[in-house]
N, C-alpha and C positions, 0 to 999 in steps of 0.2 A: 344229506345230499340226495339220498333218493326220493323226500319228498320233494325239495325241487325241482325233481326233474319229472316227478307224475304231475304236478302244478304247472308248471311249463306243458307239459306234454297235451291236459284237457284245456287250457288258455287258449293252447293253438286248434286243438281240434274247434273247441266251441266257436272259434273264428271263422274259420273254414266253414263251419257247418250256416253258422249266421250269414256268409256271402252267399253261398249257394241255397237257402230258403227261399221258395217260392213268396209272392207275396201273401200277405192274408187274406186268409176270406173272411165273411159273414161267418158261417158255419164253426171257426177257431174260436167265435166269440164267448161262446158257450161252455161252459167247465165237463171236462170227459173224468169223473173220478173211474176210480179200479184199486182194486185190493191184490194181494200176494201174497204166494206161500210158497216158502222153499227148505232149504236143507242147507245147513254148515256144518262142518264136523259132527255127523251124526245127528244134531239137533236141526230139531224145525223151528224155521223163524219165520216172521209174516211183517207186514207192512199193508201201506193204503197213501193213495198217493190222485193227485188230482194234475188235469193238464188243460193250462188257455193258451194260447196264443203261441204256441211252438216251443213253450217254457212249461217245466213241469215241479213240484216238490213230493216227496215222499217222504213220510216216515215211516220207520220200523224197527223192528225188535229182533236182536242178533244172539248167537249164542253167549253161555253167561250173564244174561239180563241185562246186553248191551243195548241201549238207547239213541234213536240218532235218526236225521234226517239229511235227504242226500235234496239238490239244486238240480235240475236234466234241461237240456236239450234237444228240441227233437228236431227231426228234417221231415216236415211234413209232406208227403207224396202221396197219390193217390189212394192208393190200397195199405201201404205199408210204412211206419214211421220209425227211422231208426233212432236211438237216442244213445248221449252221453251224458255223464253224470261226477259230481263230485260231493262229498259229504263230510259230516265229521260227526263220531259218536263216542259212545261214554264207556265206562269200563276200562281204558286206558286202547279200546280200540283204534282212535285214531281218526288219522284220513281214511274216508272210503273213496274210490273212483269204481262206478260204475255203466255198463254200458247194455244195449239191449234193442230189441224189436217188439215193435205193436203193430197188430193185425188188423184190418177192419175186417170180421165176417158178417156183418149184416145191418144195414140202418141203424141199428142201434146198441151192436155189442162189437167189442174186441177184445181180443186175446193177446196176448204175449207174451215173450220168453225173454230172460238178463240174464245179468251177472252182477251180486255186489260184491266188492273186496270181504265185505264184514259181515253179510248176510249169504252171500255163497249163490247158488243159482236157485232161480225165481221163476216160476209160473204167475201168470198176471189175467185175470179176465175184468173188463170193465163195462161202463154204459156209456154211450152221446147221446144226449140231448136233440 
């Protein structure tokens, strides 16, 4: 039950989030990768993850040598892009739903901070193009 109601629950957000996206620009067109590091139970786990067009994927590596990549979301806005996410990984981890903020600080880097269900909370720095 409770996975359908986290399923249910990012369905709607990502809905929500796709009506109120501005339209695209030129600039979306171009692939913004970025890498991660964070912390789960004690362990550090990392990922790397690429975003076009207001759609993101990630993959990364959980504690217990759990494997897996998560689908995102973002609501692209000027300075700041929030995102949602949902995933599935190995180890008998499961569904992940995660969610987060990316920063633009400069022509051509950003920063960010999440959360995955399976990979626990995440520092994110990347490049645009």
């Amino acid at each position: 039950m409770k996975k359908t109601l986290i399923i249910k629950i990012v369905i709607s957000s990502l809905t929500c989030l796709n009506i109120f996206t501005p339209n695209q620009v030129v600039a979306q067109l171009l692939p913004q990768p970025w890498v991660t590091v964070g912390s789960k139970d004690s362990e550090v786990t990392y990922g790397a993850g690429v975003k076009v067009l207001g759609f993101g994927v990630e993959v990364g590596r959980g504690p217990g040598g759990a494997v897996g990549a998560d689908v995102l979301k973002f609501l692209s806005l000027p300075v700041i892009s929030p995102y949602v996410g949902i995933g599935w990984y190995s180890e008998d981890k499961g569904l992940a739903v995660s969610g987060g903020v990316q920063v633009v600080t400069s022509d051509h880097v950003f920063i960010g901070a999440g959360y995955n269900s399976v990979r626990g909370i995440n520092g994110q720095i990347g490049v645009k193009f």
